[in-house]
N, C-alpha and C positions, 0 to 999 in steps of 0.2 A: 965943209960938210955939204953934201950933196942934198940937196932940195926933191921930196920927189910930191909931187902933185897928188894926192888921195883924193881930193875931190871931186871929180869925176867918178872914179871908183864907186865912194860910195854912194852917190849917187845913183850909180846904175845898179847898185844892188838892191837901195832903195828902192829902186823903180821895179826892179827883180820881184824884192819882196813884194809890194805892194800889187803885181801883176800874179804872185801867185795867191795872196791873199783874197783878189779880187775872182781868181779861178776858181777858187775853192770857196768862196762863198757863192758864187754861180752855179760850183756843181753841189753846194748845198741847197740850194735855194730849186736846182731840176728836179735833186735827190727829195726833197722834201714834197716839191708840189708831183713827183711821180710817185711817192707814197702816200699822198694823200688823195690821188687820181686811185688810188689798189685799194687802197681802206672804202672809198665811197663805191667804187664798182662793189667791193666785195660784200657789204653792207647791202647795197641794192638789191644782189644776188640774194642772200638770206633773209631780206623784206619780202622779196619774191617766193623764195622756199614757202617761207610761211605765212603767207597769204593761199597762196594753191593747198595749204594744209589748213587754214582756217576756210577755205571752201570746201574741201572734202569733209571736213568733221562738220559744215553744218549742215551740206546733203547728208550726211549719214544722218545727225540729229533729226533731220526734216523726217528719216524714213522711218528712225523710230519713236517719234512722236505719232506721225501715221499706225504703224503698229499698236501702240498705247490706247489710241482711240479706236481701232478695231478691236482690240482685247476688254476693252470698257465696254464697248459695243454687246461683245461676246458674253462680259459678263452679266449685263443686265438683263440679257436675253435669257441667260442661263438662268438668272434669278426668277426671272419670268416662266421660264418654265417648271423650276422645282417650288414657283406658287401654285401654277399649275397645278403639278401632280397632288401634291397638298390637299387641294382642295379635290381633286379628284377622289384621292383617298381615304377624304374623309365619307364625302360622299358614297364610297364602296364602303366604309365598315357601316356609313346610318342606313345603309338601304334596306333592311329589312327590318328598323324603326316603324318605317311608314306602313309597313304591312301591321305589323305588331298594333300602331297605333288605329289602324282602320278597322284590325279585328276589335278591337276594345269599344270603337263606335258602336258596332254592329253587335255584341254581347252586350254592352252597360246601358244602348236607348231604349228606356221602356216603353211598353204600346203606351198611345195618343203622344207619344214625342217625333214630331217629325225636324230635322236638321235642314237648313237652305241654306247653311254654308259653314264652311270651316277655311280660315285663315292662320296659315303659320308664318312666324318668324322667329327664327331661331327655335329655342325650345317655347314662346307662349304661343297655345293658339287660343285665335278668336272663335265659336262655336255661334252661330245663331240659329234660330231657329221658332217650333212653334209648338204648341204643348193646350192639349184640353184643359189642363187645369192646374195651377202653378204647384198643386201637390206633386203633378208629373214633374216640372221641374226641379221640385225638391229631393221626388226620388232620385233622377237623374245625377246629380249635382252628389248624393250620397253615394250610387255605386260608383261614379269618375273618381272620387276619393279614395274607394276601396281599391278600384284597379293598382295592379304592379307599374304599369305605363304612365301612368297619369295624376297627377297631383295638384292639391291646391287650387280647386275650382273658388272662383268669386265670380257670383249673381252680378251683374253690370247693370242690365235694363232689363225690367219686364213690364210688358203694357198689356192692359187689357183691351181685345177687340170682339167687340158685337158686330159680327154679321148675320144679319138677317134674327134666327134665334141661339143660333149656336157662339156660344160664349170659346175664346179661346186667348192663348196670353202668348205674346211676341216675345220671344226672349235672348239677350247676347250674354254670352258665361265665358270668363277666360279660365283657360286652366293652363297650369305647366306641364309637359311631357320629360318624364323621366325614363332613365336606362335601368331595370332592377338589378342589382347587386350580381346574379347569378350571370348578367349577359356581359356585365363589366370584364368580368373574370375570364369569359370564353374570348371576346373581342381581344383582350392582352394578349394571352392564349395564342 
């Protein structure tokens, strides 16, 4: 029988093998680290995308927060104005109160009642003044009651003052000023 040598053989197939095992884990190992070079660029690129999109949306934020505090701005101005007008209009429907209430001065003081001041706030006013004889007061204090305008007078102070011979009484009287029923009506109106 003939003898044939395999040894060498396999050996160099071994080595065959083992050289292509070795190439192919090589070109795994380029394959791997050049797709993990594509994943990280590609990655980077989309950190970058959105980052340049998380700066435009928070300039845009920034401009409509600007916005928001000009419309805040706007609003309270506005509010400020229709307190304004408000008060404007109420002042246009009392303005002919004050005429109403001045005529009732000048119709309800009876002679020896003279007035040194009249003080309003809101609807009381404060009235002082000076009177010959505190009967004048008393009458006084009767017609402001009867007036349509005016209500609910109370006596506060009255003093007696001697000058010289002539006796005369200091007096401050609050009363409330009312709107009559008939003016309520026209005012809605």
């Amino acid at each position: 029988m003939t003898r044939i040598n395999l040894l060498p053989w396999r050996e160099r197939q071994r080595k065959e093998l083992q050289r292509q095992f070795v190439s192919i884990a090589g070109g795994a190992v380029i394959l791997m680290g050049a797709i993990i070079f594509y994943v990280h660029l590609h990655m980077a690129a989309l950190i970058d995308v959105q980052g340049a999109r998380n700066d435009f949306l928070n300039k845009e934020i920034a401009l409509v927060e600007e916005k928001i505090k000009e419309i805040k701005g706007l609003e309270s101005e506005k509010q400020n104005l229709l307190t304004r007008m408000d008060v404007i209009q109420q002042l246009q429907t009392r303005r002919p109160e004050i005429v109403h209430l001045f005529d009732e001065f000048v119709r309800n003081v009876p002679e020896g009642v003279y007035l040194t001041g009249i003080t309003q706030n809101a609807t009381a006013i404060k009235i002082t003044g000076v009177a010959q004889s505190n009967a004048t007061v008393s009458t006084f204090m009767r017609k402001l009651d009867e007036s349509e305008w005016l209500s609910n007078p109370r006596l506060e102070v009255i003093k007696a003052n001697l000058n010289g011979r002539i006796r005369t009484s200091i007096f401050t009287l609050n009363v409330n000023q009312t709107v009559p029923l008939e003016e309520m009506t026209e005012e809605g109106a």
